[in-house]
KEVOKE-209000 format. One line per 2 residues: their letters; for each residue z, x, y of C-alpha. Coordinates in Angstrom, 3 decimals. Layout:
N
a = Z X Y  ...
***
This chain:
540
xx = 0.000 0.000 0.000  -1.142 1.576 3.436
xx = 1.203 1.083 6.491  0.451 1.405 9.954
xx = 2.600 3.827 11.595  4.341 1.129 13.875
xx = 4.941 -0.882 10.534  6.123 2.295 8.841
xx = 8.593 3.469 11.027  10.276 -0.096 11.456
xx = 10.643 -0.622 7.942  12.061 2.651 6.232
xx = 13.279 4.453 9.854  14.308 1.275 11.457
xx = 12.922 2.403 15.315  16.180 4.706 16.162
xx = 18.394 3.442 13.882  19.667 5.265 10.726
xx = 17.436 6.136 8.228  17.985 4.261 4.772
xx = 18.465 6.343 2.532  18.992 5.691 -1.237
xx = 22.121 6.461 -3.054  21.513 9.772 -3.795
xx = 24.627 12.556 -5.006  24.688 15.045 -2.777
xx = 25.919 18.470 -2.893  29.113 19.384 -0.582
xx = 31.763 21.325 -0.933  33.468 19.870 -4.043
xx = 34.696 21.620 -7.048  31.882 22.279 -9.167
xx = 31.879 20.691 -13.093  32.349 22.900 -15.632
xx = 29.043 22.987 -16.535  28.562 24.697 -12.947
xx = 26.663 22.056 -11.281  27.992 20.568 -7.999
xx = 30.074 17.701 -8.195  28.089 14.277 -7.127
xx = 29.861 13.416 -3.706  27.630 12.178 -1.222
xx = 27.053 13.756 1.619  25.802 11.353 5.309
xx = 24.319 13.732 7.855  24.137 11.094 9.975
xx = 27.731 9.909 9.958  28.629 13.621 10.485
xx = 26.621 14.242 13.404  27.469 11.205 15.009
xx = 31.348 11.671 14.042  30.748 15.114 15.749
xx = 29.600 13.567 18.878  32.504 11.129 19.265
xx = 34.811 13.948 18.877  33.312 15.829 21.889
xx = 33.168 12.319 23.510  36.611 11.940 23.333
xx = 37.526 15.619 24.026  36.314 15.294 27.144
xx = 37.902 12.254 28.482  40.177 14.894 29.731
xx = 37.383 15.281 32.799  37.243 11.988 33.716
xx = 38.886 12.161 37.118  36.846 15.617 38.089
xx = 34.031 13.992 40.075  32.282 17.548 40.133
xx = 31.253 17.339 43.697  28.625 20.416 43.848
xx = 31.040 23.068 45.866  34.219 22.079 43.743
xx = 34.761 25.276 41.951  37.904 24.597 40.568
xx = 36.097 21.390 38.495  33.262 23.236 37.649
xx = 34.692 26.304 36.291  37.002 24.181 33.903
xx = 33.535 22.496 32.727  32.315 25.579 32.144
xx = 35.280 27.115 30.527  35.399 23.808 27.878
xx = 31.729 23.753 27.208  31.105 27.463 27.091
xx = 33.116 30.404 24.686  33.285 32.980 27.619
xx = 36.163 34.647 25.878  33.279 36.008 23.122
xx = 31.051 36.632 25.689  30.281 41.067 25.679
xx = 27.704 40.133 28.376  27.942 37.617 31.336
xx = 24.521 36.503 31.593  22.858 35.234 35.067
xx = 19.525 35.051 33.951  19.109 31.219 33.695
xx = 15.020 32.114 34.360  15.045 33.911 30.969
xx = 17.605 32.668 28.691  21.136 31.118 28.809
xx = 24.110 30.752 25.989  24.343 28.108 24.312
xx = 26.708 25.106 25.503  29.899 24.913 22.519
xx = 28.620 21.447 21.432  25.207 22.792 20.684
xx = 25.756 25.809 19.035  28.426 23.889 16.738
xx = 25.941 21.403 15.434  23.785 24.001 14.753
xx = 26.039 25.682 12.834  26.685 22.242 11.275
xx = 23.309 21.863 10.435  22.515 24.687 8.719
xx = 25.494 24.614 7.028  23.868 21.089 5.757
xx = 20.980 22.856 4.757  22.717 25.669 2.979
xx = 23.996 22.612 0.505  21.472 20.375 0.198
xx = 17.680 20.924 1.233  16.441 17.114 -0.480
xx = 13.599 14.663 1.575  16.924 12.038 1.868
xx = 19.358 15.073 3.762  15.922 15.686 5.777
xx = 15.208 12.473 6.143  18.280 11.803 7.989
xx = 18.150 15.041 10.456  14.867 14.263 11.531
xx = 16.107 10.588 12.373  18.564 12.515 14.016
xx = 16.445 14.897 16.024  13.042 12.621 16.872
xx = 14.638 9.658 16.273  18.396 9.679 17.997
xx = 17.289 12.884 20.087  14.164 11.767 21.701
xx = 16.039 8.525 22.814  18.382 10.736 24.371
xx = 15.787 12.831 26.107  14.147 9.750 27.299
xx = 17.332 8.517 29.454  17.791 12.156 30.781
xx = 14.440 12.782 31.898  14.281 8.928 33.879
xx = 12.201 7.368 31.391  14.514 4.357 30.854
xx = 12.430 2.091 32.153  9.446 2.866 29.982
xx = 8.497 0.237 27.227  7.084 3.234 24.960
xx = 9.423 4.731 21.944  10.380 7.901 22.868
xx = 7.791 10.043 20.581  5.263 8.097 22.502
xx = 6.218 9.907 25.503  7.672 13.179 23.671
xx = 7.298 16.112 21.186  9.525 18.838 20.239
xx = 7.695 21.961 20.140  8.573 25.767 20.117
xx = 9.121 26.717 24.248  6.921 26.281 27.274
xx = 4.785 28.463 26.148  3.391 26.809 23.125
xx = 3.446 23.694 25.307  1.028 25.327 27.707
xx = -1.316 26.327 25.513  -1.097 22.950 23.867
xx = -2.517 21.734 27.371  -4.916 24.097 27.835
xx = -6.621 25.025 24.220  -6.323 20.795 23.835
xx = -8.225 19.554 27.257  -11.073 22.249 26.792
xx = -11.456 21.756 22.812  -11.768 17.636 23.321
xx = -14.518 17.805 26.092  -12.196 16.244 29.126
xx = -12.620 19.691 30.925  -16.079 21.050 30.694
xx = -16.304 24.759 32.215  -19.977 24.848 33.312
xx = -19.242 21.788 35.764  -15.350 21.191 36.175
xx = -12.848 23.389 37.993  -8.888 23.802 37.430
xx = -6.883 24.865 40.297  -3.635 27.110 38.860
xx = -1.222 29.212 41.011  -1.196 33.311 41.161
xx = 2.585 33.031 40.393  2.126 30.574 37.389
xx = 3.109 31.674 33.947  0.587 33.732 32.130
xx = 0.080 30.893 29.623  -0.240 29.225 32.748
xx = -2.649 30.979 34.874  -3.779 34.592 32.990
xx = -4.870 32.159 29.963  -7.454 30.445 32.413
xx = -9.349 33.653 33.525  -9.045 35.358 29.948
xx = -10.966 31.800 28.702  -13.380 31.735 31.281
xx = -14.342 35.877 30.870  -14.670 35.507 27.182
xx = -16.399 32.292 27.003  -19.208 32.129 29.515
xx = -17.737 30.086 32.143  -18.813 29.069 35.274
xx = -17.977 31.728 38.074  -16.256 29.130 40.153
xx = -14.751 27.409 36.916  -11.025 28.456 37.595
xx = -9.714 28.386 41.344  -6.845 30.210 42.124
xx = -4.309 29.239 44.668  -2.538 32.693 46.183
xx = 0.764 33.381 47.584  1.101 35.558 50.604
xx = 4.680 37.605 48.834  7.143 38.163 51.743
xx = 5.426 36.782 54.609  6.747 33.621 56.263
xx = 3.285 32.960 57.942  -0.674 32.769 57.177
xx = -3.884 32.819 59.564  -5.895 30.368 59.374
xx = -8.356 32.099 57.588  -5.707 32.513 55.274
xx = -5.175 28.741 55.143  -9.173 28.077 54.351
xx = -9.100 30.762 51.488  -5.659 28.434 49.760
xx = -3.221 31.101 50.752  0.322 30.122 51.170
xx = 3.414 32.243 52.187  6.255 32.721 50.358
xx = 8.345 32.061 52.234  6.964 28.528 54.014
xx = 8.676 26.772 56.633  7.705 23.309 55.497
xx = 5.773 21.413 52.590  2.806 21.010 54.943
xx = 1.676 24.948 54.336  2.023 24.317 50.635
xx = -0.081 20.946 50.513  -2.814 22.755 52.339
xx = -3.379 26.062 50.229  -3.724 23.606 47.157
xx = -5.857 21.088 48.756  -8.415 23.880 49.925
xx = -8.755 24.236 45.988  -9.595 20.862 45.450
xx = -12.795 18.919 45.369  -14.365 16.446 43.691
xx = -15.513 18.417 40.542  -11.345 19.454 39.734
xx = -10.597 17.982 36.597  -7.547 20.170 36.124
xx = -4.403 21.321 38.417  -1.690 23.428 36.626
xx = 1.012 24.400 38.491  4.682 26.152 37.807
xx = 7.029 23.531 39.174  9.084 26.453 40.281
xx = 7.924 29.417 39.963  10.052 32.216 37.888
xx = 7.795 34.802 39.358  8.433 33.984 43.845
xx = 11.287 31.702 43.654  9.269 28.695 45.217
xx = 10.013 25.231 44.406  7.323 22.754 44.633
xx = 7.745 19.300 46.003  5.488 18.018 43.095
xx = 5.767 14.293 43.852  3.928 14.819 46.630
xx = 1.301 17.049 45.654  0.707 14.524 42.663
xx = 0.126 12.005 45.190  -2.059 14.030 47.455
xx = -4.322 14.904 44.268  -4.359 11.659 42.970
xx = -6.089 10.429 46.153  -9.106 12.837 45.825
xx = -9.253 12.177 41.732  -7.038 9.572 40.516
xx = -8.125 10.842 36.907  -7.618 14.426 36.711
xx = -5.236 15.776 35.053  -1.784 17.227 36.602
xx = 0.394 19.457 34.217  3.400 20.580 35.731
xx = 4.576 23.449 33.706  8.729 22.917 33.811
xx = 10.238 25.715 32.316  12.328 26.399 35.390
xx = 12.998 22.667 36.257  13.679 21.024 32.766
xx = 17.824 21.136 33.121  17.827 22.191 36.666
xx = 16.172 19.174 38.729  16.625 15.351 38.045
xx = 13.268 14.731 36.880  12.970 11.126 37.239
xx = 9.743 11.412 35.468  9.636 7.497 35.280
xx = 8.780 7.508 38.846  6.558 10.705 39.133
xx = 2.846 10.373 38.105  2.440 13.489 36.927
xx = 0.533 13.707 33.543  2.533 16.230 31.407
xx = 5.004 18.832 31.444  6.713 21.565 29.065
xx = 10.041 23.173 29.268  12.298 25.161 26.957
xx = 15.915 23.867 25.854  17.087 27.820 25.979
xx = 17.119 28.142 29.708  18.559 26.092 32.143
xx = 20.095 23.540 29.551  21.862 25.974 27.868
xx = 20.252 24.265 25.022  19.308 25.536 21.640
xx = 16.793 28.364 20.987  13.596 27.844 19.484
xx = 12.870 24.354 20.721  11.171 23.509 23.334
xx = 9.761 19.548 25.136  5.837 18.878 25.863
xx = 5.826 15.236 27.983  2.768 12.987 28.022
xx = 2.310 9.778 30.365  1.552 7.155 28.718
xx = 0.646 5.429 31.952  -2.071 7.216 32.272
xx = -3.252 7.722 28.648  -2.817 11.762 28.958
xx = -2.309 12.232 25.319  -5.412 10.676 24.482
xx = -7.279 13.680 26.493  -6.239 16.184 23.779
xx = -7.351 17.624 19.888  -4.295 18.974 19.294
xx = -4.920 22.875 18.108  -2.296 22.261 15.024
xx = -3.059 19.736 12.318  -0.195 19.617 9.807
xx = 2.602 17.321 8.677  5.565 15.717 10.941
xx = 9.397 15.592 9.966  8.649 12.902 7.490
xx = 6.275 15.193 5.532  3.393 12.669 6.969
xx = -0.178 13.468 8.240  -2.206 11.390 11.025
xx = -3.605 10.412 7.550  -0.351 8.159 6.406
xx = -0.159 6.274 9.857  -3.890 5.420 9.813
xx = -5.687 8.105 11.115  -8.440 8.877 9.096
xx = -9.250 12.816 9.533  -13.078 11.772 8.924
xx = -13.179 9.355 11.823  -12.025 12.465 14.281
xx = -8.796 10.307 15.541  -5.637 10.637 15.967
xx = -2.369 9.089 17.301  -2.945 8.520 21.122
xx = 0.226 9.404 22.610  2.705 12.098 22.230
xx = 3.155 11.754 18.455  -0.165 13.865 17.810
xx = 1.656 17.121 18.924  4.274 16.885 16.170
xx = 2.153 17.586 13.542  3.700 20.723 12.929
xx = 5.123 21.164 9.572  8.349 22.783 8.846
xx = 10.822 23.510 11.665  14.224 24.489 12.188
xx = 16.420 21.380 12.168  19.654 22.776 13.240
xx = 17.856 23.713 16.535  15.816 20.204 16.450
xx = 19.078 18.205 15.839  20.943 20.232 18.388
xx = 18.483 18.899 21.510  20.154 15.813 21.118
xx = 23.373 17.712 21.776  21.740 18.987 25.258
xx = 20.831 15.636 25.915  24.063 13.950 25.394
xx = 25.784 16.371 27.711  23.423 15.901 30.363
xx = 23.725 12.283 30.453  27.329 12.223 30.673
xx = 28.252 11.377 26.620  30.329 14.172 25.934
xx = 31.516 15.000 29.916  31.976 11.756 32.105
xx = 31.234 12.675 35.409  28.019 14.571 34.296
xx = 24.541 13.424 35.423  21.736 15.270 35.976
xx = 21.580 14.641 39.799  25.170 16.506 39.583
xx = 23.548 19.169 37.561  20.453 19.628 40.497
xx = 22.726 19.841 42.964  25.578 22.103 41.565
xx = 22.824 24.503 40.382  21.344 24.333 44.478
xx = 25.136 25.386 44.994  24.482 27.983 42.906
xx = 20.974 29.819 44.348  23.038 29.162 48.049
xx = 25.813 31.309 47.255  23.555 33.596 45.680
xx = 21.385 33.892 48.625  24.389 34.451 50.950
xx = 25.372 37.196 48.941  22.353 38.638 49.073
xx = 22.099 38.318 52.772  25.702 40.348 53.014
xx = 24.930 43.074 50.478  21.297 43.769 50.954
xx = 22.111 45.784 54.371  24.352 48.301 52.424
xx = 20.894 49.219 50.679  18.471 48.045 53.463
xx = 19.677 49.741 56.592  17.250 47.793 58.661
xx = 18.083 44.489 56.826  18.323 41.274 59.117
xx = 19.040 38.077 57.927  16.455 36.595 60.606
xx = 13.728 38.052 58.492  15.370 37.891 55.049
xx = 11.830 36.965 54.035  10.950 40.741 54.391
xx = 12.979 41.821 51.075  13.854 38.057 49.443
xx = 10.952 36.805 47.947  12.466 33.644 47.036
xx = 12.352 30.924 50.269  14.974 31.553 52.731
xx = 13.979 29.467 55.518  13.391 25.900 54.127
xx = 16.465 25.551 51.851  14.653 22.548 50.007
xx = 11.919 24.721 48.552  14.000 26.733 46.487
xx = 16.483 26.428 43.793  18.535 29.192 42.733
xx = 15.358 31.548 41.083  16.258 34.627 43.920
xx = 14.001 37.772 43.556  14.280 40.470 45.993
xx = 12.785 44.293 46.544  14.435 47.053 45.267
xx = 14.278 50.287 47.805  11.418 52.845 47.473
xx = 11.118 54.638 44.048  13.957 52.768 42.947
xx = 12.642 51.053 39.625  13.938 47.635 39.300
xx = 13.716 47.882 35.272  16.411 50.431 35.329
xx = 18.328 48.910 37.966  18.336 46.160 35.265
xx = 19.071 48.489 32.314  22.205 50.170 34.458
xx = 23.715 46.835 35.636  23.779 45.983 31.936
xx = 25.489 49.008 30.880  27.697 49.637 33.656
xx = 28.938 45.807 34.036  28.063 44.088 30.840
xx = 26.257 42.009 33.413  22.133 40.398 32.156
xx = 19.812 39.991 34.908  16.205 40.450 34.892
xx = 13.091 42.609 36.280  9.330 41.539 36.799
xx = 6.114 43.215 38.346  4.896 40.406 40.624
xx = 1.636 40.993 42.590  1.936 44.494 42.750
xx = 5.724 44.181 43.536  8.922 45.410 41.226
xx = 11.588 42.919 41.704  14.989 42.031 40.373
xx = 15.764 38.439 39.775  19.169 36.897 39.661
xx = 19.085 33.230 38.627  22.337 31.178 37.983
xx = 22.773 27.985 36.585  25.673 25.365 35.765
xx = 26.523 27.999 32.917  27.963 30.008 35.573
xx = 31.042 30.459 38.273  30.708 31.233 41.729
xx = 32.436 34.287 41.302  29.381 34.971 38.578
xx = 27.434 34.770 41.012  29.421 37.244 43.539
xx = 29.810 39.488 40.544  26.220 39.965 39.689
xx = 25.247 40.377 43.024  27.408 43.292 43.920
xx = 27.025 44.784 40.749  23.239 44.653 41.210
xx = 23.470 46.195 44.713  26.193 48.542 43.923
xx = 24.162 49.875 40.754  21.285 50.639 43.303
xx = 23.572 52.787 45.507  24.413 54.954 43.161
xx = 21.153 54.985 41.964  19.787 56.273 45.659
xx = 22.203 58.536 45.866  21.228 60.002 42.318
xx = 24.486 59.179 40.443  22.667 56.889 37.560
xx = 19.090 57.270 35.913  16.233 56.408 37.561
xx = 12.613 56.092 36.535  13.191 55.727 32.921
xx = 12.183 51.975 32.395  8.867 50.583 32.253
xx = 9.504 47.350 30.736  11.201 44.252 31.014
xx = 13.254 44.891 27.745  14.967 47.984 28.265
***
């Protein structure tokens, strides 16, 4: 008997609800018989995750007066000291643009989980943790990310994938491969501070496969400037550091004509610090082509900004549960709009099997008629993955919807991580002249590469210089091993930076800390005292 995949899922999955599952004996921890077999005691996943979950719920009652106004330390370092095990910590890591530890709740489950697995690998034990993870999880997800509203199940909308960086190149491989962008008579517009998957994939497509020349358009930032000519302007040249959204709007509009089916843009940018103010460019673009396709790449927003993606028309983003969300690793978020049928626009570049060991083939998708499910279903078709890391995004979720901490929401979240980037740029401003002689905070925009001037542009992504023949990948590799402290180093545009990027994982003093240890490393550095010129990398 053949079931559709609606009629499937509501009859053995029961549309977010537990999985049935039969009867089965499971393996757990019981004595074994005498025969050495495991003793038959069944074993719920379900009951334990969820039992799990109400245990952190009620643990942290204990918050439910701390209203965790964004500049209330006091409340926010007793989050962070519940939901984080600082006291294991060997390295204090402020490199939220990177990678971030794990919140307590996530890393428990999966430890949980793949202490499951250890005991019992069956389809029913599987069965129930992927009802956990793209069943109960994706729900989850949907409320975080402002998708309440939404008629559409939550894999409609959602796929778990590996990071941002698979999720890009989902986008990208999928729009070319199923004809929607053609390069001999399209254009994409992508940003010079993009993510390589981002913006580097583009040109290496178009010099390998015969492109048009004037196939991929390239919108350029002007690095520490706080102005552009208007020559500048025509040629889609913005500064970095702008004084208002206007000088944005403009560089990308000069990029965009009739023949742009594509614009793929870093929401913020790892690489300059800049935060876009996407809603509006979506609704700028979607008055010049109401059917291209906007991708907002969201590694460095997913867990840092309220999303309300209910209310923004972009047509897909990716992000990565390891960063900002202090999340699991491994497991990563690629959004489609249903609205606007942006799935449909894809062949997916991985054909496989789901977390019910099913094929497009089992929900009705004959591979010989060339479809597939048209929504975000048809990018989950990825055979095995890890499930402690799957189950564990549900974890992420919960906490940033308020399940597990009562006050938390993830407008709280935007603005305490804001908090954040402002009392790491005001450090910055105080300990940059004991490095910079010439240093003045009127034209911060000199050294900071990250937006000093319009506050609302930025989030708390701060990249600066490092002084003349001063390499910033072993100011990195000393601040490590003199203060146990992780930051980060990139070659941006021809410049060697340092990037220090907190997020809710962090304290103020964190903040204060990684500063002065970064600034005090490259003192003694100048003055000879630690090595120099050693590092070429970003991994030291």
């Amino acid at each position: 008997m053949k079931f559709s995949r609606r009629e499937f899922l509501s009859a053995g999955l029961g549309l977010g609800s537990v999985l049935i599952i039969p009867d089965f004996g499971l393996a757990t921890d019981s004595p074994k018989t005498d025969t050495g077999s495991p003793a038959t005691t069944k074993v719920q996943a379900l009951k334990e995750i969820e039992a799990f979950i109400q245990k952190c719920a009620t643990e942290g009652k204990q918050f439910s007066a701390d209203k965790l106004a964004a500049d209330n330390n006091a409340q926010w370092d007793r989050l962070v000291n519940h939901y984080f095990d600082r006291k294991k910590y060997t390295c204090l890591s402020v490199n939220s643009a990177n990678l971030c530890p794990s919140m307590k709740p996530v890393q428990d489950m999966v430890d949980l989980v793949q202490d499951m697995l250890a005991k019992d690998i069956s389809f029913p034990m599987r069965g129930e943790l992927a009802e956990a993870s793209l069943g109960h999880g994706l729900k989850a997800m949907k409320k975080w990310f402002g998708l309440e509203k939404q008629k559409y199940e939550a894999d409609y909308l959602m796929a778990l994938v590996a990071n941002s960086t698979q999720g890009n190149n989902f986008i990208n491989n999928g729009l070319i491969t199923s004809g929607f962008f053609d390069p001999q008579k399209d254009n994409v517009v992508v940003w010079d501070v993009n993510h390589p998957t981002n913006y580097q994939a583009w040109e290496y497509r178009r010099a390998t496969q015969g492109w048009a020349k004037d196939s991929v358009r390239v919108v350029r930032t002007k690095m520490f400037a706080n102005s552009v000519t208007a020559s500048e302007v025509a040629q889609g040249i913005l500064p970095g550091d702008p004084a208002n959204e206007d000088e944005i709007i403009k560089a990308i509009l000069t990029k965009v004509d009739k023949n742009t089916k594509v614009v793929t843009l870093s929401w913020q940018s790892n690489e300059c610090g800049i935060l876009l103010p996407m809603a509006r460019i979506v609704n700028e673009l979607r008055k010049i082509n109401k059917h291209m396709h906007i991708h907002a790449d969201s590694a460095q927003t997913l867990g840092v900004l309220d999303l309300k993606l209910g209310d923004l028309d972009v047509d897909s983003i990716t992000g990565s549960y390891h960063k900002w969300p202090c999340g699991p690793k491994m497991v990563g978020v690629l959004y489609m709009n249903n609205k606007t049928g942006a799935a449909e626009r894809f062949v997916p570049s991985e054909w496989g099997y789901d977390e019910h060991i099913m094929t497009p083939e089992d929900y009705g998708f004959k591979a010989s008629s060339g479809q597939i499910d048209p929504n975000a279903k048809r990018f989950s078709y990825l055979g095995q993955q890890n499930d402690a890391t799957l189950v564990s995004t549900w974890m992420a979720a919960l906490f940033h919807t308020g399940k597990f901490h009562p006050q938390v929401n993830p407008e709280k979240i935007e603005k305490r991580i804001h908090y954040l980037g402002s009392r790491t740029k005001e450090a910055l401003l105080r300990k940059l002249p004991d490095i910079y002689p010439d240093f003045k905070t009127k034209y911060a925009y000199k050294w900071i590469s990250t937006p000093t001037t319009n506050d609302n542009l930025r989030s708390s992504v701060f990249l600066f210089k490092t002084p003349d023949k001063i390499k910033a990948g072993d100011v990195v590799k000393n601040v490590y091993e003199q203060h146990q402290i992780a930051i980060a180093n990139l070659h941006v545009l021809g410049h060697d930076l340092v990037r220090i990027s907190p997020t809710f994982c962090n304290t103020a003093a964190d903040v204060e800390d990684a500063v002065g240890a970064t600034v005090d490393v490259i003192k003694a550095m100048i003055q000879g005292k630690l090595a120099n010129n050693t590092v070429n990398r970003s991994y030291a």
